[in-house]
N, C-alpha and C positions, 0 to 999 in steps of 0.2 A: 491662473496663467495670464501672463502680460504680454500685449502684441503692443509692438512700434511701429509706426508709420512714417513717412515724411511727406511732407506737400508738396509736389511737383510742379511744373511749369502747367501742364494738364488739367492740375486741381483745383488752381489758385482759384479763389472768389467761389466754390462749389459750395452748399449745404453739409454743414457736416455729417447727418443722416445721408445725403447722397452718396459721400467721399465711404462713410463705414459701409455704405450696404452695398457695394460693389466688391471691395476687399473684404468682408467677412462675410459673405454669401448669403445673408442673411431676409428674411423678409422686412418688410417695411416695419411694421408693430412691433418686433423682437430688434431693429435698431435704434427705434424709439427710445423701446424702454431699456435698453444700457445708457443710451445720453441720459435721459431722466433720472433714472435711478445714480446717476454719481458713478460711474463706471469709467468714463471718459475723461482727461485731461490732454488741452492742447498748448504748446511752452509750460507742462507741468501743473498751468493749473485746472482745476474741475470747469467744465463747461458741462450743463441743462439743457441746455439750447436746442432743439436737433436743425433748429433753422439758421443757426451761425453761423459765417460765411472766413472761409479758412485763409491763410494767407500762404503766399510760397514762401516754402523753407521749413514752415513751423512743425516741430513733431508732434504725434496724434499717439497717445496711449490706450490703450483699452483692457480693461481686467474683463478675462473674461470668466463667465459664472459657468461654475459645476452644478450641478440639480442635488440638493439636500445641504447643499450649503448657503450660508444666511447672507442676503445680498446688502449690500454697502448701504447706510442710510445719509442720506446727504445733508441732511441736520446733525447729527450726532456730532460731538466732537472729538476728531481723533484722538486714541490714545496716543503718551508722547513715547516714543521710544528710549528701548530700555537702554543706560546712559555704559554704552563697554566701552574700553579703551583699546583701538586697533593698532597694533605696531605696523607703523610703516617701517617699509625698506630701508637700510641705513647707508645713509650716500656718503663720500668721503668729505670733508674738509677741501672746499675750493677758493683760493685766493689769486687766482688767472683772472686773464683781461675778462670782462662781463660784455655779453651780448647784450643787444637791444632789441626790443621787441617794437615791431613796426607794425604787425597786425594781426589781430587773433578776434576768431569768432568760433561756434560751437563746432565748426567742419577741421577748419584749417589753422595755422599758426605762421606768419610769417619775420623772420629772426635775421638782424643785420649781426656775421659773424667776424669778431675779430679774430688775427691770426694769432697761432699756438692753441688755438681748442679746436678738437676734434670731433666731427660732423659725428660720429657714431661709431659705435664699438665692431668690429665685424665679425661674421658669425663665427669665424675660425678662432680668434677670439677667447668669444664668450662662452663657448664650449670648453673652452682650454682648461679657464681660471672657472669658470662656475658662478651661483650667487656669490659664496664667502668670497670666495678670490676675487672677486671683483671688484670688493671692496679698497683693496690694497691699489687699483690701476688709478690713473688720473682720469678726473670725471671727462663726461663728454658732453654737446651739447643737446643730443637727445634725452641724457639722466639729469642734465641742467634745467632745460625748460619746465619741466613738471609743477619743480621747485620757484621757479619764477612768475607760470602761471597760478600761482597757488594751489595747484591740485598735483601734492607728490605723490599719492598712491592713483595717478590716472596717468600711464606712459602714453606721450605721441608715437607717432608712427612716422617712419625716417622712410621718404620717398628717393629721394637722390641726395649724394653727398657731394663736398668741395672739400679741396686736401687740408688738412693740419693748417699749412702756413697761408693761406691762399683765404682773404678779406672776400665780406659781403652777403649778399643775400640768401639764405635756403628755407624751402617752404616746408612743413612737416603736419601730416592728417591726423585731427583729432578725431574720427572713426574710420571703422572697416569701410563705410561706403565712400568717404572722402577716399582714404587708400585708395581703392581700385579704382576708382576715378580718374585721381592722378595719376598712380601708375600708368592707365590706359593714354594719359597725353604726354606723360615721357616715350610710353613708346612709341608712338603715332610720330613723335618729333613736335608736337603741338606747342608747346614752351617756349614762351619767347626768353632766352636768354642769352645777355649780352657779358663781356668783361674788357674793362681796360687793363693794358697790359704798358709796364714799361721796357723796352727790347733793349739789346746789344744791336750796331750794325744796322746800316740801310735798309729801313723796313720796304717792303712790295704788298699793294694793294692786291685783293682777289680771291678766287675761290681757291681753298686749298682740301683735297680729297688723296685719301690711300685705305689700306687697307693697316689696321690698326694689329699686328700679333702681343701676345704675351711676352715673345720673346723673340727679338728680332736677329739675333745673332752674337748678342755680345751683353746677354743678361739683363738689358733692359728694355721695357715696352716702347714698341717703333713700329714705323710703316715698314711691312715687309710683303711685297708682292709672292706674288704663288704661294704663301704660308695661309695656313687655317689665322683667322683673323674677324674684325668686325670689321665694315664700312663707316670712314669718319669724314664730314666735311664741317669746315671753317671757313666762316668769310671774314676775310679781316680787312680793316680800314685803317687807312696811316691819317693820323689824328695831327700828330704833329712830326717834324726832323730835326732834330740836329745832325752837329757833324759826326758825333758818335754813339749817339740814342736814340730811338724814336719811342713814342705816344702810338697807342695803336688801340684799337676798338674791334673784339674777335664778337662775330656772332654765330651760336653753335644751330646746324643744321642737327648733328646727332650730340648723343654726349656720354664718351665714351672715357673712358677711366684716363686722366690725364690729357685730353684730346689736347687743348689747347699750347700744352706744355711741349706739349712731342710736335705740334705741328709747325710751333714757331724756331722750336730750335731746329728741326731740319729745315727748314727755307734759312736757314747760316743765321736768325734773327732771334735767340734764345733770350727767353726771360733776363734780365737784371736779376742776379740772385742764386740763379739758376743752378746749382752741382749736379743735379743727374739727364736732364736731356740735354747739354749745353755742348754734345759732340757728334760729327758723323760718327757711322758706322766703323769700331775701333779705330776713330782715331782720336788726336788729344780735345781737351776743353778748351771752346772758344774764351781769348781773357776775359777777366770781368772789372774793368778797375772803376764800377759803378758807384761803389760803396754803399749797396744793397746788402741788407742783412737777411733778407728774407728773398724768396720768388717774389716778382713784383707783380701780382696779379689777383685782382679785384673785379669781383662781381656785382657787376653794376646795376643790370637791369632785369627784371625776371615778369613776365606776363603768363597768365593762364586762365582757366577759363574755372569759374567759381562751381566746385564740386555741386551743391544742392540749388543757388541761386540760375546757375548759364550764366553769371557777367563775367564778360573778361573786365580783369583785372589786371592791374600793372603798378608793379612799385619800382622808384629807383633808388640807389643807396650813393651818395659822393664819392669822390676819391678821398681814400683814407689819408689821416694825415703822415703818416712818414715818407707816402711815395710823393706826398705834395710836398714833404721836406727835401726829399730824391731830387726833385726838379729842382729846388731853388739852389741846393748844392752843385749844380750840375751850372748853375748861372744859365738857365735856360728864361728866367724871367729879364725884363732888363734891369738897367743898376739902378735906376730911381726908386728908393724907398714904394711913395706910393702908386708906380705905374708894378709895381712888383708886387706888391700884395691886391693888385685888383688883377693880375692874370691868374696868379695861384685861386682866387675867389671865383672863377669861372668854372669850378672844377667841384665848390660846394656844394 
């Protein structure tokens, strides 16, 4: 039997004799003699040591021994393992935009996502179609990464997603204890994450909160007072105005399916892009003569707090290029060749 450990903030610089004999309840001479005897590996490899001083984050393995069975000899040379061929999972043929991978360590994986790939399959879903059927759908970027991290038969774990069309950053946990982790600072609100947005109409700075239904009256997710609902706020920043577009910078308090989408098009200032939050309460769609192909909205900045290490961390991703192309069509830069390609560069 194999126990896992990890190093905690608590642990760090402790004896690894002190670190085991506290978690396996052990006496001092029987922690000993597992480090000695080859029983221990800390990052995978064998550590003798029982005086070796641990670092945080690192994991701590321990085989432990049954009585009449023969304990590991630390000289011997392991046998090599027998050579099978494991079939992995067979993923579709993907030739969609490629994500970027911005950071990845043994916890977490952080991925700048281009628009048209989809954050994750959902569970209704995946029930539907099954392993085989699943085959047939278009891949996503949680069945993508595996394959990019080089490890396809080891799936992440999908914490929060961004829609189909909607550019930028999403973090996803490479163990159960990362999971809960993050899940606990999505819900706490801990998460720092921002998005640029390009709008329709006279944007307004400020805090914007309602109550978020599934169904606000007319089929589509809206603020709908007195209705069963979640609580959602946004604070949004007017970045930049024109006469008929504004730059705007939403930062999410909660984050709630669509939050930012629904919150900008009822304050009258809907996405560039935009076809389904883009109208009051049955009435028509605000125009869009932006010559947006997509929502125009990018996730820019994402901070959190490092599942195994406590660092906060923080990555930012640019504005994508077609909404920087958005702008220049828009003659929102001026007409000078080079006074125009150094305001679109502020946005790199």
């Amino acid at each position: 039997m194999v126990k896992i450990f990890i190093v905690g903030r608590q642990d760090a610089n402790q004896t690894l004799a002190a670190f085991l004999k506290t978690r396996l309840l052990l006496p001092w001479s029987k922690t000993k003699e597992l480090i000695e005897k080859g029983a221990v590996r800390v990052a995978s490899q064998p550590v003798n040591d029982p005086a070796a001083r641990l670092k945080l984050g690192k994991q701590v393995e321990v085989t432990m021994f049954v009585e009449g069975v023969p304990k590991p000899n630390p000289k011997a040379k392991p046998k090599p393992a027998p050579q099978t061929k494991k079939k992995l999972p067979e993923l579709p043929k993907y030739d969609g935009p490629m994500p970027s991978l911005i950071y990845s360590d043994d916890s977490i994986v952080i991925v700048d996502k281009p628009a048209g790939l989809t954050t994750m399959r959902n569970e209704e879903e995946a029930a539907e179609f099954g392993p085989r059927g699943r085959t047939y759908l278009p891949l996503t970027l949680a069945e993508l990464l595996p394959v990019i991290l080089g490890r396809p038969g080891k799936p992440v774990l999908s914490v929060h997603r961004i829609d189909k069309e909607t550019t930028g950053l999403v973090v996803f946990a490479r163990t159960r204890m990362a999971e809960t982790h993050l899940n606990e600072q999505f819900k706490t609100h801990k998460i720092d994450r921002r998005y640029l947005a390009l709008v329709r109409g006279t944007a307004k700075g400020g805090k914007i909160e309602s109550t978020i239904a599934r169904d606000r009256g007319d089929g589509r997710r809206g603020s709908a007072e007195g209705m069963e609902g979640q609580h959602a706020a946004t604070n949004v920043s007017v970045l930049e105005q024109w006469e008929k577009f504004a730059l705007v910078e939403c930062r999410l308090e909660t984050g709630r399916t669509h939050q930012v989408r629904i919150h900008l098009g009822e304050a009258g200032t809907p996405l560039c892009g935009e076809t389904v939050y883009d109208r009051p309460l049955n009435g028509s769609p605000h125009p869009d003569d932006s010559g947006a192909n997509r929502p125009m909205l990018h996730a820019t900045r994402l901070g959190l707090t490092h599942p195994i290490t406590g660092d906060t961390m923080t990555w930012e991703s640019p504005m994508p290029s077609d909404m920087k192309r958005l702008l220049a069509s828009w003659k929102v830069v001026v007409e000078d060749d080079q006074e125009g390609e150094a305001e679109l560069e502020m946005w790199d």
